[in-house]
Predicted model as a PDB file, atoms N, CA, C, CB and O in Angstrom, pLDDT in the B-factor column:
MODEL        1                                                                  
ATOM      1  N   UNK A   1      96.597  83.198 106.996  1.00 91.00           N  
ATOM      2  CA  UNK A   1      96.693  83.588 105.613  1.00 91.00           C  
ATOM      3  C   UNK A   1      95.877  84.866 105.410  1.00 91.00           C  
ATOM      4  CB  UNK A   1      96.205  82.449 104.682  1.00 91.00           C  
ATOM      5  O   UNK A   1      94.749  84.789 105.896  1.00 91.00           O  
ATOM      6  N   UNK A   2      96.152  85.930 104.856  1.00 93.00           N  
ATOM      7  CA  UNK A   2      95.485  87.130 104.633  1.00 93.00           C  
ATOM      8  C   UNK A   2      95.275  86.862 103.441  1.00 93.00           C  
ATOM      9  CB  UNK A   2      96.089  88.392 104.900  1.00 93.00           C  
ATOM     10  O   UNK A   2      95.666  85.971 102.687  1.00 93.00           O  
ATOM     11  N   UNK A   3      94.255  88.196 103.289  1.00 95.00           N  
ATOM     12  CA  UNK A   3      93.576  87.582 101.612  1.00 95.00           C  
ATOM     13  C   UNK A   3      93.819  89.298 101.451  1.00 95.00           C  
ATOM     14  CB  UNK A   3      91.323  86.607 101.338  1.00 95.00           C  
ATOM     15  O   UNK A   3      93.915  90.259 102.214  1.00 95.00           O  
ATOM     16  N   UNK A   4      93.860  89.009  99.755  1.00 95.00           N  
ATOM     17  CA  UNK A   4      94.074  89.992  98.755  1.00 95.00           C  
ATOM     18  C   UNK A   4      93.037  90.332  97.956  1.00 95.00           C  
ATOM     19  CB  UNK A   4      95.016  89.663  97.982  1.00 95.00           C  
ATOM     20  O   UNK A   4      92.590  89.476  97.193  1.00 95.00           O  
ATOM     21  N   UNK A   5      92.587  91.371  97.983  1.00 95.00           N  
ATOM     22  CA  UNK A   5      91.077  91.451  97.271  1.00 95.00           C  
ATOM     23  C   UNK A   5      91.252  92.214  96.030  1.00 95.00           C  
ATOM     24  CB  UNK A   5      89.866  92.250  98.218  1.00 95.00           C  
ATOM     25  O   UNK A   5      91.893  93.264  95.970  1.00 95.00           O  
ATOM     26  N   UNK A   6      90.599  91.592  94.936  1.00 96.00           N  
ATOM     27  CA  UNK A   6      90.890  92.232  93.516  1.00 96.00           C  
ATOM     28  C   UNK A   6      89.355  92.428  93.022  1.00 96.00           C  
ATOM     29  CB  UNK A   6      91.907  91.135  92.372  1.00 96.00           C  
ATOM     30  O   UNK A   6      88.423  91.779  93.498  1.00 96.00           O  
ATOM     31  N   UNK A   7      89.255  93.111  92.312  1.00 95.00           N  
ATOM     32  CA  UNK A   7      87.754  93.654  91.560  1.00 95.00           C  
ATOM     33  C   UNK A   7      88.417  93.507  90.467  1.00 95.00           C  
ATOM     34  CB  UNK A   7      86.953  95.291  91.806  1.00 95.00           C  
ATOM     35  O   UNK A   7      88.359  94.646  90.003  1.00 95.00           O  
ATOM     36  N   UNK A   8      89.103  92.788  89.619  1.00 95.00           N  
ATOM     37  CA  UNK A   8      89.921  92.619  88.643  1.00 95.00           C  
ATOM     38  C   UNK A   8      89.716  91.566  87.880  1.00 95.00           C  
ATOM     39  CB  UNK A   8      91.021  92.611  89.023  1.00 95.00           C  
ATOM     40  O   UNK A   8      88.721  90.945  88.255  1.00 95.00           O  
ATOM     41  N   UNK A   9      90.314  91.043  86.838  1.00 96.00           N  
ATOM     42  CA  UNK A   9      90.547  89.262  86.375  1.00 96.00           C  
ATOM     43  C   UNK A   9      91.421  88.895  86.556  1.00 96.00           C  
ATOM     44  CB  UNK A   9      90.494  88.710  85.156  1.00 96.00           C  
ATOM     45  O   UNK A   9      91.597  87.678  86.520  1.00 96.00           O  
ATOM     46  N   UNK A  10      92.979  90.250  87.008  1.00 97.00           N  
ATOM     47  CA  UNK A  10      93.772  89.726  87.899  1.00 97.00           C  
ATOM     48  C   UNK A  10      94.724  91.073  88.063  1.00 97.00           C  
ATOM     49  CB  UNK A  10      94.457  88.280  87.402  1.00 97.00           C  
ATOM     50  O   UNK A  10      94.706  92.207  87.584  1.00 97.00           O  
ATOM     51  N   UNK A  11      95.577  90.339  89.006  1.00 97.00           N  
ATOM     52  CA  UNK A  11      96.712  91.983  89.752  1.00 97.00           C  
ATOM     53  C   UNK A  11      97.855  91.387  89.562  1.00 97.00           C  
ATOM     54  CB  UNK A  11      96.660  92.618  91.768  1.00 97.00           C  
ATOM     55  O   UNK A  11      98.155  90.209  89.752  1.00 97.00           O  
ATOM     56  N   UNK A  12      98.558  92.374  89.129  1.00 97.00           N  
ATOM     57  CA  UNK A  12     100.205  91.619  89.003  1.00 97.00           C  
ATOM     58  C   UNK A  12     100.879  91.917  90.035  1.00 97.00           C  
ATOM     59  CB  UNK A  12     101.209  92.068  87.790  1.00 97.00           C  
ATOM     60  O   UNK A  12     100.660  92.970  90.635  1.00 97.00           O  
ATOM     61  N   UNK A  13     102.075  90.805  90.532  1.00 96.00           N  
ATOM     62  CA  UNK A  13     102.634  90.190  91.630  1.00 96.00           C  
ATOM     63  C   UNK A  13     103.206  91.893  92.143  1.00 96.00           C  
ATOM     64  CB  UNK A  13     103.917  88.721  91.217  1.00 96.00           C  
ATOM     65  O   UNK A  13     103.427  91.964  93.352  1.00 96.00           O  
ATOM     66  N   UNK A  14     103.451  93.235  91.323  1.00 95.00           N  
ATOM     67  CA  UNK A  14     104.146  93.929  92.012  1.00 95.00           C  
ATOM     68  C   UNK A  14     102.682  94.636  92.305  1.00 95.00           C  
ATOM     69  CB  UNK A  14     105.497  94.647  91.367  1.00 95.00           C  
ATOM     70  O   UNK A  14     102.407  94.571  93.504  1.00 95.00           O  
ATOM     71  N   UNK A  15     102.092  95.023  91.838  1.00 95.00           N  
ATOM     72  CA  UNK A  15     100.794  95.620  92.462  1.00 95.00           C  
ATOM     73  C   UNK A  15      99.894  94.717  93.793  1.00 95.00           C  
ATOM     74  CB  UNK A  15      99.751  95.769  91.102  1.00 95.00           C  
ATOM     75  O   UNK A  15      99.182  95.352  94.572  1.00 95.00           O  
ATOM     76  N   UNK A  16     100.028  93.391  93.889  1.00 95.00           N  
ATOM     77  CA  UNK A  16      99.541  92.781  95.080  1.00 95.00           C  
ATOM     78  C   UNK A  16     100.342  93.125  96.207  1.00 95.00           C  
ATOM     79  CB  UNK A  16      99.470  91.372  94.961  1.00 95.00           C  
ATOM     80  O   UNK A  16      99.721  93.401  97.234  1.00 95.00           O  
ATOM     81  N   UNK A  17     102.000  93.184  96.248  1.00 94.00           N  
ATOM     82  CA  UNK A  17     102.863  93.566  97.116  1.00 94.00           C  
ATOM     83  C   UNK A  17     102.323  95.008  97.654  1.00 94.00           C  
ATOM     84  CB  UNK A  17     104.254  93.547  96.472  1.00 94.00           C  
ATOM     85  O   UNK A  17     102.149  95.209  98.856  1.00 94.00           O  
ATOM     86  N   UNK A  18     102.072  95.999  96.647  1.00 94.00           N  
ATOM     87  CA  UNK A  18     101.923  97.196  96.828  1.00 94.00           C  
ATOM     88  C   UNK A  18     100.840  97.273  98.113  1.00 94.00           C  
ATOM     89  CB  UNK A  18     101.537  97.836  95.487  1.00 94.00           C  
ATOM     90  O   UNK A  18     100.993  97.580  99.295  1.00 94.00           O  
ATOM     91  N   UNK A  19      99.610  96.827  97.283  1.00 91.00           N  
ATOM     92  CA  UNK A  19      98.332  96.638  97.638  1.00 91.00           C  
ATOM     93  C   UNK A  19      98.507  96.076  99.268  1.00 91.00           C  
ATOM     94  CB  UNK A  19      97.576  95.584  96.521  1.00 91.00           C  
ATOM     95  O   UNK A  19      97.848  96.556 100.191  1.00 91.00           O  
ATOM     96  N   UNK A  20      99.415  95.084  99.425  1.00 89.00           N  
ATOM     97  CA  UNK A  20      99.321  94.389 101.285  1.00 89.00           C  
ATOM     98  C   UNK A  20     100.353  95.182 102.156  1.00 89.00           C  
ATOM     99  CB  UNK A  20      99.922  92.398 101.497  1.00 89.00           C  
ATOM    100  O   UNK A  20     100.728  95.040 103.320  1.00 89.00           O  
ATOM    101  N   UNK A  21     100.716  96.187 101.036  1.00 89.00           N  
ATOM    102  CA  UNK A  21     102.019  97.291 102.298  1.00 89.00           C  
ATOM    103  C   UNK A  21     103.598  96.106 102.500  1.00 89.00           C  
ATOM    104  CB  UNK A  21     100.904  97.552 104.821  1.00 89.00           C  
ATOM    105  O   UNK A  21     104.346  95.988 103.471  1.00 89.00           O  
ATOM    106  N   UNK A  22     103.622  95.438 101.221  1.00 90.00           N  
ATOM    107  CA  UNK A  22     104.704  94.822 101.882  1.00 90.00           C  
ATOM    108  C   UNK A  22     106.306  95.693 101.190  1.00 90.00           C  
ATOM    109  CB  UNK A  22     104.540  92.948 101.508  1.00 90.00           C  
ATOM    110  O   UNK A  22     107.432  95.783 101.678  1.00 90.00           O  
ATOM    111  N   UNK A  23     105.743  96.192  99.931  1.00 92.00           N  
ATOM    112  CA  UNK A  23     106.315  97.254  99.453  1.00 92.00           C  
ATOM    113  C   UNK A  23     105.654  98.305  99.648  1.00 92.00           C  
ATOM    114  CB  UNK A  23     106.584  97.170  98.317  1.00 92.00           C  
ATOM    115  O   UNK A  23     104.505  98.359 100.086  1.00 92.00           O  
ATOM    116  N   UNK A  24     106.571  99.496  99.231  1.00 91.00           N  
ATOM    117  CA  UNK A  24     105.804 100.790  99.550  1.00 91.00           C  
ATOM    118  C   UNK A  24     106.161 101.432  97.999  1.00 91.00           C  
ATOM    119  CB  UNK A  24     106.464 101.806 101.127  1.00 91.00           C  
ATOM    120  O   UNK A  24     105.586 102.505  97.816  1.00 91.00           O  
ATOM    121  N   UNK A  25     106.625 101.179  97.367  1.00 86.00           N  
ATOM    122  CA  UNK A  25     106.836 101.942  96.133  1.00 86.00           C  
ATOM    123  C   UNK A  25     106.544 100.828  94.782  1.00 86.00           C  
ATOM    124  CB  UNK A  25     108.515 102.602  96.169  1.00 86.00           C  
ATOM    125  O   UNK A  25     106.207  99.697  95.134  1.00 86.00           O  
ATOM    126  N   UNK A  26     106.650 101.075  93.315  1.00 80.00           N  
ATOM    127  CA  UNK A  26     106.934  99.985  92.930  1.00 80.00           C  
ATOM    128  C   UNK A  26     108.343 100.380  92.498  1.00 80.00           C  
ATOM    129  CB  UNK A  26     105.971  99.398  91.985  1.00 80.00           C  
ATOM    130  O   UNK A  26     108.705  99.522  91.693  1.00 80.00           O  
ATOM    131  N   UNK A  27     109.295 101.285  92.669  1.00 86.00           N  
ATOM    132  CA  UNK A  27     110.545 101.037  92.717  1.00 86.00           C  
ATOM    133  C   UNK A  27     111.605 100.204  93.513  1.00 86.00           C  
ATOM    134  CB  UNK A  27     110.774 101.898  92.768  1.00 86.00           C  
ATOM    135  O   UNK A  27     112.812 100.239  93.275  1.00 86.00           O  
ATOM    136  N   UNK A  28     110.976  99.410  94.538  1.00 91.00           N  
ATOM    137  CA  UNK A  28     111.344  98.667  95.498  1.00 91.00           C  
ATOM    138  C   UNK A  28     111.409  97.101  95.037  1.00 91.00           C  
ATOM    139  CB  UNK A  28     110.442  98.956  96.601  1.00 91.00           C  
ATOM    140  O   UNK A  28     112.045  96.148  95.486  1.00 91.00           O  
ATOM    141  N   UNK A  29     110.360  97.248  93.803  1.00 91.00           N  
ATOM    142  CA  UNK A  29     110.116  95.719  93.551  1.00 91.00           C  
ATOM    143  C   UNK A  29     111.404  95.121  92.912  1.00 91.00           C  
ATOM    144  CB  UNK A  29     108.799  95.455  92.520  1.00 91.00           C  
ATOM    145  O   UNK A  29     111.417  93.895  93.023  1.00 91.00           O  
ATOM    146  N   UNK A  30     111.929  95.370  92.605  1.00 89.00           N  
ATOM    147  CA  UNK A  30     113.087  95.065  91.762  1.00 89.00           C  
ATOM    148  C   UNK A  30     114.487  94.050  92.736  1.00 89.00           C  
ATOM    149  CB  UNK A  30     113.660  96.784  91.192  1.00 89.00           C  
ATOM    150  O   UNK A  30     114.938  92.907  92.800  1.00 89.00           O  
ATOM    151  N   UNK A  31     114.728  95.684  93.455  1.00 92.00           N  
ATOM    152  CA  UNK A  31     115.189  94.749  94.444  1.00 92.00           C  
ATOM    153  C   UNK A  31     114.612  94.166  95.508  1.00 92.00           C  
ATOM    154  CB  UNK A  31     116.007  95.150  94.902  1.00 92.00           C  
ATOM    155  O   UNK A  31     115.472  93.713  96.263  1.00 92.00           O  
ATOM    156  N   UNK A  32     113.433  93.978  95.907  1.00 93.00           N  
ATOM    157  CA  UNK A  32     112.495  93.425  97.096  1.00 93.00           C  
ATOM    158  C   UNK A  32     112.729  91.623  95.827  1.00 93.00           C  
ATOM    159  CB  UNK A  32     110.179  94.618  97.396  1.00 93.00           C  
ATOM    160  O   UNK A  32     112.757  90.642  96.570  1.00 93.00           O  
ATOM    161  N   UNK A  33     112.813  91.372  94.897  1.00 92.00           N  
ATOM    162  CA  UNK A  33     112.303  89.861  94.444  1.00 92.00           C  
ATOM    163  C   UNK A  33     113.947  89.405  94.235  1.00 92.00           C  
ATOM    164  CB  UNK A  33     111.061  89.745  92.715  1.00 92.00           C  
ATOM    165  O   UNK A  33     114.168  88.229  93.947  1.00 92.00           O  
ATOM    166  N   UNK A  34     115.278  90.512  94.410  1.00 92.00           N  
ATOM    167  CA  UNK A  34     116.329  89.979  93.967  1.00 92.00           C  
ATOM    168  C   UNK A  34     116.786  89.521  95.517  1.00 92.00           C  
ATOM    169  CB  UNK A  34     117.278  90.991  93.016  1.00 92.00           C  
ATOM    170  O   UNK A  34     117.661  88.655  95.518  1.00 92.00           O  
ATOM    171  N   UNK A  35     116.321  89.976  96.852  1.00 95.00           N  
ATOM    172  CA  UNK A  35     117.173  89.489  98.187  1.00 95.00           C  
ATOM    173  C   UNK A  35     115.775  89.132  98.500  1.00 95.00           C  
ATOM    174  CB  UNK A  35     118.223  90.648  99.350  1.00 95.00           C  
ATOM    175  O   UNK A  35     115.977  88.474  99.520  1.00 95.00           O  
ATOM    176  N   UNK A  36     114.402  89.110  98.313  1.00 95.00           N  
ATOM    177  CA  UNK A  36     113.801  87.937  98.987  1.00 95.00           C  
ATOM    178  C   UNK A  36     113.342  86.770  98.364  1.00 95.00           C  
ATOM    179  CB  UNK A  36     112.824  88.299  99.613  1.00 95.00           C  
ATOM    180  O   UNK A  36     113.569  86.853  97.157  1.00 95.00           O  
ATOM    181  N   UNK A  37     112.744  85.624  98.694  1.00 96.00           N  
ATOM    182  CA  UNK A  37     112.495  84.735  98.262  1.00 96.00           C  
ATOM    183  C   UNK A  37     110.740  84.979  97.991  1.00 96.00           C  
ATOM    184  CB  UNK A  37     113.101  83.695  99.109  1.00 96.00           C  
ATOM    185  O   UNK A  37     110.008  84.864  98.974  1.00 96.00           O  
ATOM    186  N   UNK A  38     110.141  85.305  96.675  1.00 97.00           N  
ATOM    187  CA  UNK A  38     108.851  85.524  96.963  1.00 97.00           C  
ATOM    188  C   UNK A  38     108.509  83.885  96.028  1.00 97.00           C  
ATOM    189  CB  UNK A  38     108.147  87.295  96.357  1.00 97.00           C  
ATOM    190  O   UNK A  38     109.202  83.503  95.085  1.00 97.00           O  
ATOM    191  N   UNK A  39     107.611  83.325  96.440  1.00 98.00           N  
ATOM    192  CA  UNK A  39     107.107  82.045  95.817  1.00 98.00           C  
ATOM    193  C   UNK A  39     105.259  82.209  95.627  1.00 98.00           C  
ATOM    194  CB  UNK A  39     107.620  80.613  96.991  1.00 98.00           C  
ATOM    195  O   UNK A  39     104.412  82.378  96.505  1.00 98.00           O  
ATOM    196  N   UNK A  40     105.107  82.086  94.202  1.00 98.00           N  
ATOM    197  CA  UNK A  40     103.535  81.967  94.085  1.00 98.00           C  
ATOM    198  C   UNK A  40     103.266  80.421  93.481  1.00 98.00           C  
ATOM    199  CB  UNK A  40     102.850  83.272  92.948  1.00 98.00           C  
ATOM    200  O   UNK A  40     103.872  79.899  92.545  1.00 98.00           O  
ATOM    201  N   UNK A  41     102.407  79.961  94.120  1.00 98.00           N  
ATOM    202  CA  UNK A  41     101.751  78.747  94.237  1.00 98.00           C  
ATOM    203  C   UNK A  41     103.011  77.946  94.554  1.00 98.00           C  
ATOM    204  CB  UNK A  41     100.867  78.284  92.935  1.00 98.00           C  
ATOM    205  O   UNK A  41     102.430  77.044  93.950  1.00 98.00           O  
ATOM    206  N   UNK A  42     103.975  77.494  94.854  1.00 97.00           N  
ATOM    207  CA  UNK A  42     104.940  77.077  95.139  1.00 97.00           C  
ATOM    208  C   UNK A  42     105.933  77.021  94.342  1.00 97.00           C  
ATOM    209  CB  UNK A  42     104.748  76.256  95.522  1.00 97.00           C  
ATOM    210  O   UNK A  42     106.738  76.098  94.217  1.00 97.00           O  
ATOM    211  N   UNK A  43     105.869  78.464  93.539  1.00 97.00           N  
ATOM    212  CA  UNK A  43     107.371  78.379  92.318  1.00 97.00           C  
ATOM    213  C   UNK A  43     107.921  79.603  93.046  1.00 97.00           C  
ATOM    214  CB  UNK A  43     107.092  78.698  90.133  1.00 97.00           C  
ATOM    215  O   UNK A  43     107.236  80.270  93.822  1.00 97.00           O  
ATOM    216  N   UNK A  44     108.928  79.807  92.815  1.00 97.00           N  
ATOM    217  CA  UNK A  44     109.884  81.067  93.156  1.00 97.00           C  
ATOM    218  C   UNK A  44     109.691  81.520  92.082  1.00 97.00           C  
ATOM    219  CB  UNK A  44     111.408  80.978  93.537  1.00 97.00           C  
ATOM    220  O   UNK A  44     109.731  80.932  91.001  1.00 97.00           O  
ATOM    221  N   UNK A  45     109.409  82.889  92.359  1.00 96.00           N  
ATOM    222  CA  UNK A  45     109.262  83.851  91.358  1.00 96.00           C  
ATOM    223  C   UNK A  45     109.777  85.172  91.345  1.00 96.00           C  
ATOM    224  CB  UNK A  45     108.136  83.986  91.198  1.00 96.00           C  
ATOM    225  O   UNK A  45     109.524  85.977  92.241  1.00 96.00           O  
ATOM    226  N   UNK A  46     110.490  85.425  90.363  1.00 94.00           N  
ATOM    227  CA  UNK A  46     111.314  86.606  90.016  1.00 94.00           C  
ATOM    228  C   UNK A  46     110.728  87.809  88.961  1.00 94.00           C  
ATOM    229  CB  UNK A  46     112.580  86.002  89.409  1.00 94.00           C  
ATOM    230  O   UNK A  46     111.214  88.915  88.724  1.00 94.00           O  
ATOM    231  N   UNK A  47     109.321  87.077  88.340  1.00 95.00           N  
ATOM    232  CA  UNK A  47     109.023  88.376  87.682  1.00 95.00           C  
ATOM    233  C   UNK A  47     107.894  89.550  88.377  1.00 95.00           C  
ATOM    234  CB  UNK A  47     108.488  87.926  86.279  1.00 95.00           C  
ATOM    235  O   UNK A  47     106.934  89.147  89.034  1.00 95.00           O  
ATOM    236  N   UNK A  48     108.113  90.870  88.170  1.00 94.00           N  
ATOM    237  CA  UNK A  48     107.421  91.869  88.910  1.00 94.00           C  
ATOM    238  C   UNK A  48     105.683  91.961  88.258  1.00 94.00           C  
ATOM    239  CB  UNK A  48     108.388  93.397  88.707  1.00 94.00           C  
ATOM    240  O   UNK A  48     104.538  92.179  88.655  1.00 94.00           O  
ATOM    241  N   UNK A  49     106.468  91.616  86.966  1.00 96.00           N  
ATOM    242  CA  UNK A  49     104.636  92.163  86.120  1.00 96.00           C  
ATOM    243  C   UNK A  49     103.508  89.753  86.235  1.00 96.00           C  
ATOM    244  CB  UNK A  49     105.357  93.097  82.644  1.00 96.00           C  
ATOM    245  O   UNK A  49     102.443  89.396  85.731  1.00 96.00           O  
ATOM    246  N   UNK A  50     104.413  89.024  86.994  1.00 97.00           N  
ATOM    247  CA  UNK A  50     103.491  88.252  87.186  1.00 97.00           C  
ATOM    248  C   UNK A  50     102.253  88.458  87.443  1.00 97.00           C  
ATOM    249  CB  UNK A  50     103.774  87.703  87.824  1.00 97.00           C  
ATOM    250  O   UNK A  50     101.878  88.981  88.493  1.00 97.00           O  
ATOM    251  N   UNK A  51     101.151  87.909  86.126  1.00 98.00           N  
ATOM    252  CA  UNK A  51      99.838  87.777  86.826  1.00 98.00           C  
ATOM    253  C   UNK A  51      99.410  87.020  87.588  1.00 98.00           C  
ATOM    254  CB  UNK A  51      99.073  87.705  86.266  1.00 98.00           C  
ATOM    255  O   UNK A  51      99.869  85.885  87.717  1.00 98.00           O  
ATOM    256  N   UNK A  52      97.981  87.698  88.570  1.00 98.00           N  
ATOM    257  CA  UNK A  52      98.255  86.908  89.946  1.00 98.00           C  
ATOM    258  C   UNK A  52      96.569  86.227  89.598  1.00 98.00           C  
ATOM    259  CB  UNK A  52      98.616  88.123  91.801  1.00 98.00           C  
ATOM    260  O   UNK A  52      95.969  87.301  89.574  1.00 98.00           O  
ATOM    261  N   UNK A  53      95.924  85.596  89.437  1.00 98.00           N  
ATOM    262  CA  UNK A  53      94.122  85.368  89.521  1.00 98.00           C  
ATOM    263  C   UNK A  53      93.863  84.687  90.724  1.00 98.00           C  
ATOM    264  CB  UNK A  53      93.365  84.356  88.237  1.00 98.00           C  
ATOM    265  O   UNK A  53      94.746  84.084  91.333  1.00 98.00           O  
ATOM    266  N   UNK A  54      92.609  84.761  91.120  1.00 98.00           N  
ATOM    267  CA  UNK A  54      91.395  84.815  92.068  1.00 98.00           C  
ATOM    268  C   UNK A  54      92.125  83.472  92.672  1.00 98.00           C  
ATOM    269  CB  UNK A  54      89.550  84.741  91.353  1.00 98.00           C  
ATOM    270  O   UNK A  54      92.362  82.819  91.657  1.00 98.00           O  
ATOM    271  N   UNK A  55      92.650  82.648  93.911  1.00 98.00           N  
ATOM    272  CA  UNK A  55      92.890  81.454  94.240  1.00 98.00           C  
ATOM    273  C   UNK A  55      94.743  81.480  93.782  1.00 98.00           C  
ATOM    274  CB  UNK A  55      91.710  80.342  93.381  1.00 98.00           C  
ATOM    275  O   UNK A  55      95.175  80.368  93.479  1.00 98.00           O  
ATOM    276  N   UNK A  56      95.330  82.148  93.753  1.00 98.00           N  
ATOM    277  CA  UNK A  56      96.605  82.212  93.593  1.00 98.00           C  
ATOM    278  C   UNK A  56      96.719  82.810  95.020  1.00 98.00           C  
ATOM    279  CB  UNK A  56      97.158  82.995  92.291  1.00 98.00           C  
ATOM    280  O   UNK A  56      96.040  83.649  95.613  1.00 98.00           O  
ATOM    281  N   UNK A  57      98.004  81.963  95.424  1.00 98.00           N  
ATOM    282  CA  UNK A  57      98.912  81.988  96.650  1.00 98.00           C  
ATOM    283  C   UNK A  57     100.328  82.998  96.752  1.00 98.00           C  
ATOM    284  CB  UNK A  57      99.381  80.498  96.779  1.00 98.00           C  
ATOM    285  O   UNK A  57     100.683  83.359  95.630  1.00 98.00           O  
ATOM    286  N   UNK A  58     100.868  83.322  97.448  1.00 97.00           N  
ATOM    287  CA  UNK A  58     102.061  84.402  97.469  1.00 97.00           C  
ATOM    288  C   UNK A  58     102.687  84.350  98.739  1.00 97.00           C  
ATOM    289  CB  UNK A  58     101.599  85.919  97.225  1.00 97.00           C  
ATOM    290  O   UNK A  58     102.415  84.971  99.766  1.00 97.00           O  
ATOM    291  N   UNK A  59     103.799  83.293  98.450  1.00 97.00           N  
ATOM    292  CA  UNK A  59     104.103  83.035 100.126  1.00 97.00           C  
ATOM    293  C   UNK A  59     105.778  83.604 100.639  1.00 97.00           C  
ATOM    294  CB  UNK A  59     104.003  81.034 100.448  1.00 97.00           C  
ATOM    295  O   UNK A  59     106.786  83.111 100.132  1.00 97.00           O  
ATOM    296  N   UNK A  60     105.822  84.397 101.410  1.00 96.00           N  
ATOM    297  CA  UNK A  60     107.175  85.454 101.516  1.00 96.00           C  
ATOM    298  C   UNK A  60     107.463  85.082 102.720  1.00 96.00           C  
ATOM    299  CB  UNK A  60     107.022  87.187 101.396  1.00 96.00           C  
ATOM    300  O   UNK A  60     106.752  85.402 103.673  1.00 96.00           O  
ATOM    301  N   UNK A  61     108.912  84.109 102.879  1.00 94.00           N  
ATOM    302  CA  UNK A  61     108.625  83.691 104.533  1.00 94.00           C  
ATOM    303  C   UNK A  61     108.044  83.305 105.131  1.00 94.00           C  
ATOM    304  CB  UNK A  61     108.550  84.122 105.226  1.00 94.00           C  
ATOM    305  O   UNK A  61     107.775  82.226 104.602  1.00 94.00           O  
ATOM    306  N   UNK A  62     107.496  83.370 106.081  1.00 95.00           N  
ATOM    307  CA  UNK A  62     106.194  83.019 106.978  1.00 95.00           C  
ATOM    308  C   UNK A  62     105.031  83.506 106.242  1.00 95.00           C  
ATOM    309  CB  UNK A  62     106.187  83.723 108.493  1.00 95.00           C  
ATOM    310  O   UNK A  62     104.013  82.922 106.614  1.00 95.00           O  
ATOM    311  N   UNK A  63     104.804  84.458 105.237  1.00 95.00           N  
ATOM    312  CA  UNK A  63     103.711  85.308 105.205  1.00 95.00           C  
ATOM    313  C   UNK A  63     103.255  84.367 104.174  1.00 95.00           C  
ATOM    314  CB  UNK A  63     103.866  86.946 104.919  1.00 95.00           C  
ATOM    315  O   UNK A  63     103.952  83.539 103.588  1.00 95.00           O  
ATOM    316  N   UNK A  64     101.505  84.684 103.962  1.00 96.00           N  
ATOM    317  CA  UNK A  64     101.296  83.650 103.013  1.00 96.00           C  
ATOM    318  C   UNK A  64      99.864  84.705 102.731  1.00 96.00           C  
ATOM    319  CB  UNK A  64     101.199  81.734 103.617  1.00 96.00           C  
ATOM    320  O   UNK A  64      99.145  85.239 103.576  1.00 96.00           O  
ATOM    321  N   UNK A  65      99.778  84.762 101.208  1.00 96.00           N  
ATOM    322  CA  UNK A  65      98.333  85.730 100.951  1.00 96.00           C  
ATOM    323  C   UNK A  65      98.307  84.830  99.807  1.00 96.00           C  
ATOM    324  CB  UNK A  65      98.307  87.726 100.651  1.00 96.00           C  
ATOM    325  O   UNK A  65      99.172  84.204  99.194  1.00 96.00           O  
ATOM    326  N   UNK A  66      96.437  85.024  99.665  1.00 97.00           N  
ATOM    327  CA  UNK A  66      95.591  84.657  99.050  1.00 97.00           C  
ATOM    328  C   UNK A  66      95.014  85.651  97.721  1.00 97.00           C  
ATOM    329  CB  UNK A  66      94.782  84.360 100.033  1.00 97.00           C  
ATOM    330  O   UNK A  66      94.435  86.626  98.201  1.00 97.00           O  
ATOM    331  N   UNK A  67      95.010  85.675  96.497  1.00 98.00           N  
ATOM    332  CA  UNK A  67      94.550  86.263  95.709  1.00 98.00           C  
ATOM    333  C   UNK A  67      92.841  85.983  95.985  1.00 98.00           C  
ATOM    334  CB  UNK A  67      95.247  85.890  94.451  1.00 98.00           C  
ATOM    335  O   UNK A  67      92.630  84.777  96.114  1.00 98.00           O  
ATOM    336  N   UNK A  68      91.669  86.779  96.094  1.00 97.00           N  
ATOM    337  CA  UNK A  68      90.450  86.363  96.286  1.00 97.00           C  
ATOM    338  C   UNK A  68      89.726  87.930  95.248  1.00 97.00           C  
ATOM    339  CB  UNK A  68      90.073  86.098  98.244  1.00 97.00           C  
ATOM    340  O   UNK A  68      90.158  89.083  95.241  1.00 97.00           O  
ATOM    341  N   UNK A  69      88.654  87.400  94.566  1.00 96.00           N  
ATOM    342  CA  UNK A  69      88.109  87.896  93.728  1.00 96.00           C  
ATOM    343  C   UNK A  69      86.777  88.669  94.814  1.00 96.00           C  
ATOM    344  CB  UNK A  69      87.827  86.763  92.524  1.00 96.00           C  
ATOM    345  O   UNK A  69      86.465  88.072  95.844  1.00 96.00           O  
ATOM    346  N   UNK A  70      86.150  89.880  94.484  1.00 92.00           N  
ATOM    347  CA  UNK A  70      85.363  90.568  95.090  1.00 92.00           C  
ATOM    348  C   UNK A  70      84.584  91.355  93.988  1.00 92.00           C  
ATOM    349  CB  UNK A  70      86.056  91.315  96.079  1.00 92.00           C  
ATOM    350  O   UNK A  70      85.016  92.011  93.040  1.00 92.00           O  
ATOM    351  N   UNK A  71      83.044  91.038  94.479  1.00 84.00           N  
ATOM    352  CA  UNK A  71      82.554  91.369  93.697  1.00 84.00           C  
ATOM    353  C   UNK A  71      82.097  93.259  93.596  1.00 84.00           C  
ATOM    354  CB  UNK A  71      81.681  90.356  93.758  1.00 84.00           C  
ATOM    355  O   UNK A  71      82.146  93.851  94.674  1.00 84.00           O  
ATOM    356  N   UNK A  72      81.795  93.872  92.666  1.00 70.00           N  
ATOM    357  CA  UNK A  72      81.844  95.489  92.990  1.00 70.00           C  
ATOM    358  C   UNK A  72      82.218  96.503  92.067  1.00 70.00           C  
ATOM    359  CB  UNK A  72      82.731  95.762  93.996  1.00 70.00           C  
ATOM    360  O   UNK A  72      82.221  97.684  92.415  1.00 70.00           O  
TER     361      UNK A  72                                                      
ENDMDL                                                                          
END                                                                             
């Protein structure tokens, strides 16, 4: 599980993508959530501006990241 580090109260689901390189644009997000299956905490999720907080999960396939809070 890789972890996602936020200095935040939270990052939304298309800025965490951004943030782990799984997208490279946020013009990608759109169609990156319509042909993959992205699931946070175990819901399928289709919205881009989802907020994500500290202990939230993001599991894409095999891949599985951790929202984790950092202090700074």
């Amino acid at each position: 599980m890789e972890k996602i580090a936020i200095y935040t109260e939270y990052i939304t689901l298309q800025a965490a993508l951004k943030l782990n390189n799984v997208i490279h644009s946020g013009g990608e997000i759109k169609h990156f959530l319509m042909t993959e299956k992205v699931w946070v905490n175990d819901v399928l999720e289709t919205r881009r501006g989802r907020k994500l907080y500290p202990g939230d999960q993001i599991r894409i396939g095999k891949d599985t990241f951790q929202i984790v809070k950092e202090e700074g």
